[in-house]
Structures are given as structure tokens and as C-alpha cells.
C-alpha positions in Angstrom: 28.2 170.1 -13.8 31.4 168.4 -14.3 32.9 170.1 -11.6 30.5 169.0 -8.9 30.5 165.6 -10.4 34.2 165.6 -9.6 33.9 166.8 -6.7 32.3 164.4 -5.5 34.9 161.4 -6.5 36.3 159.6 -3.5 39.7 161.8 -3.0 37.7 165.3 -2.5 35.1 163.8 -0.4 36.6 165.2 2.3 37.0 168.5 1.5 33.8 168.7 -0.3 32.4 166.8 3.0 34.1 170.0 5.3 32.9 172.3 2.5 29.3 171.0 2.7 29.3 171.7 6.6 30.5 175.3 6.3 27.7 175.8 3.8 25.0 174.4 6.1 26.4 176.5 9.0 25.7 179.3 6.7 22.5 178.4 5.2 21.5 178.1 8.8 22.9 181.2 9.8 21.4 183.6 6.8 18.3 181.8 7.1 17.9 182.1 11.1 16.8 178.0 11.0 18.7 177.0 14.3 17.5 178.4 17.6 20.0 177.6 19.5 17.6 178.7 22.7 15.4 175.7 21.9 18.1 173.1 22.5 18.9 172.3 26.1 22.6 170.8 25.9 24.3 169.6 29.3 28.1 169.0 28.9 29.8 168.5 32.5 33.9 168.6 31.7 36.8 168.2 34.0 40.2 168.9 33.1 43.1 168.5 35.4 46.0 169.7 33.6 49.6 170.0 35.4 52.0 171.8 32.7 55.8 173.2 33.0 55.2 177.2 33.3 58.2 177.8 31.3 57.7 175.4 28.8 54.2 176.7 28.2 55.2 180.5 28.2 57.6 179.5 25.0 55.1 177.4 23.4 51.8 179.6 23.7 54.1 182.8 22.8 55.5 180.8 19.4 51.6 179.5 18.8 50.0 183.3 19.4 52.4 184.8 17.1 51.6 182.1 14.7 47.5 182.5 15.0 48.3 186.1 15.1 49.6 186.1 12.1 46.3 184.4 10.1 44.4 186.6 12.1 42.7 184.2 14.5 41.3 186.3 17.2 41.1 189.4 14.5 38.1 187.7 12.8 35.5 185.4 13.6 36.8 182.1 13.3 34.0 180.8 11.4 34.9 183.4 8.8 38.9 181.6 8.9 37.2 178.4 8.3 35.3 179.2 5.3 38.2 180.3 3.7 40.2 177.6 4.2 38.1 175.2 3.7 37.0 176.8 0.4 40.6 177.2 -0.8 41.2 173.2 0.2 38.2 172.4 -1.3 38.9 174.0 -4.5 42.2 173.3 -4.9 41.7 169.5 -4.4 39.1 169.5 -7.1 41.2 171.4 -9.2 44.4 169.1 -8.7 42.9 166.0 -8.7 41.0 167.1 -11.6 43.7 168.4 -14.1 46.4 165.0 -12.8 43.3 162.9 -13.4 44.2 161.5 -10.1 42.0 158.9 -8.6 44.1 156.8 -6.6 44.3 158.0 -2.4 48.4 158.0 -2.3 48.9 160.6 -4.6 45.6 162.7 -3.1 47.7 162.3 0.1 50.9 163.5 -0.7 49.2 166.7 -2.5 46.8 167.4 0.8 50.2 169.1 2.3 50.5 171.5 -0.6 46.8 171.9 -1.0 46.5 173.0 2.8 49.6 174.8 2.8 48.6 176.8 -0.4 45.1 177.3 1.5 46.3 178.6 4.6 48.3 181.6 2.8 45.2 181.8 0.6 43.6 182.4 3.7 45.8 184.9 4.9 45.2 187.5 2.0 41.7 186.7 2.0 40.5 187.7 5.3 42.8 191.0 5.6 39.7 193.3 4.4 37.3 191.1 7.2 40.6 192.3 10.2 39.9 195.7 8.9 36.2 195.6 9.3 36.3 193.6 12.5 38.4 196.2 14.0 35.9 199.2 13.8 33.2 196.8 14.5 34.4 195.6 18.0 36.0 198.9 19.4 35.4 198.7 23.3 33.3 200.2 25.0 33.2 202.8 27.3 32.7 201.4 30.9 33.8 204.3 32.4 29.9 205.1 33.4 30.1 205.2 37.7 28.3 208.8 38.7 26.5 208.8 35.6 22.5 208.8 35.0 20.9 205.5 33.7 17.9 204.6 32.8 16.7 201.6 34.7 15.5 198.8 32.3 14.4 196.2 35.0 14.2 196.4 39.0 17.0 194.7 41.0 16.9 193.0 44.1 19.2 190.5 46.2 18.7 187.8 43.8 18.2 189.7 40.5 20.8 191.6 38.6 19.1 195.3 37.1 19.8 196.1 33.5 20.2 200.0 32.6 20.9 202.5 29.8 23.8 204.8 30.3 23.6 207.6 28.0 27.3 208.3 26.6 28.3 210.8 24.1 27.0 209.4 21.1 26.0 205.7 22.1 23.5 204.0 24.7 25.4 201.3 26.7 23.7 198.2 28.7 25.1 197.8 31.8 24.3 195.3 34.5 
């Protein structure tokens, strides 16, 4: 009880604020309570963006490495963000607690260790989810032209058909 008390004490607010979102994204996500085919969101964006090529060659290979290496891309990013907000979380409480530090300067100088430390946290945690995620999302096989399908729906000029392709061991959707 003391913990959750602490937690929330004006310096973790907002990682027990980031930590509370991750928790309703799950609760909604176990518990199926968001249909996201009920809401009818319209978002119109433009972007007119004029980079250096050579700059942003350097700069995307140095950032992919860098994502590469937490594994962003490897696992579902939601997955990333629980951790790390978790570990931040966690480790604010913990800090804040055991300094009986109230006061926002010293919260603010110990956020760059405290995300640091969750980051790498991060890192070990989600190795057994890359592993998992890698048989999960093998590719298919798309080789399927010449091959017998089962048509699902008709298709016409302005209608796409849906059919099964029977492969060696799987059924694959195609369009």
C-alpha cells in the first residue's frame, strides 16, 4: 500500500501517469473493450519534406542500427513500451522512495539514469519476445500463380476476389 501511495507523490506522477496508460491499453486489449471499427477517425496530413540524401543515408543507418539494437521492429512496439515504461516507472518509485526525495531537481537529474538504466532493462527483457516474434511472423509463401484456389467471394471490375491457396501445410488468403 505504501508503494502505490508513493507512487503517486508528485515526482513519479509521470511515470506512474505513462504507466497507467500502458495498463489501460492492456486492459483494453485482454478485455476486447475498444472496437476500433466503431470509431470513424478522419486525419488529412501533408508533409513536404526536402532532406540532404547523404546526410539522411548516415543518419537513418546510425538510428536503424541503434533501434536494431533494442529490437524495435523485432517486437511489437507496444510490447517495448511496456517495458520501459515499467522499468522507469519502477525505478523512479524505488529511487525517490529510498532518497526520500520530494523535491523536482533532484527527480530531474535522476530521470537520465532512471531511463538509461530502463532502456538496457529493456533490452534483456524483450530478447525471449524477438525469439517468439521470429517464428510467429515467418513469411509467407506467395509463390501461389498456377496453383488451385478456392474462391471465397466473386470478383468483378470494381471488387477485388478473396481465395484459399492450399500450400503444403498452410491455407493462404490471397487477393
Amino acid at each position: 500500500m505504501e508503494f502505490l501511495k508513493f507512487s503517486l507523490e508528485a515526482v513519479n506522477l509521470p511515470y506512474t501517469f505513462l504507466m497507467l496508460l500502458i495498463a489501460l491499453f492492456w486492459l483494453s486489449t485482454f478485455i476486447g473493450f475498444l472496437d476500433l471499427g466503431s470509431f470513424d477517425v478522419d486525419v488529412d496530413l501533408e508533409a513536404d519534406v526536402d532532406l540532404d540524401a547523404d546526410a539522411e543515408i548516415t543518419s537513418v543507418g546510425g538510428m536503424s542500427k541503434l533501434l536494431h539494437f533494442f529490437h524495435v521492429g523485432e517486437v511489437p512496439i507496444m510490447i517495448l513500451l511496456s517495458f520501459f515504461f515499467l522499468f522507469a516507472w519502477v525505478g523512479s518509485v524505488l529511487t525517490n522512495y529510498y532518497l526520500e526525495n520530494s523535491s523536482w531537481g533532484i527527480a530531474a537529474l535522476l530521470a537520465l539514469p532512471i531511463l538509461i538504466g530502463s532502456l538496457i532493462l529493456t533490452k534483456f527483457a524483450s530478447i525471449p519476445f524477438v525469439k517468439v516474434f521470429k517464428h510467429i511472423s515467418k513469411a509467407d509463401d506467395t509463390n501461389v500463380i498456377g496453383k488451385v484456389c478456392i474462391l471465397k467471394s466473386n470478383s468483378n471490375k470494381e471488387n477485388v476476389g478473396l481465395a484459399d491457396v492450399n500450400l503444403v501445410n498452410v491455407s493462404q488468403s490471397i487477393y
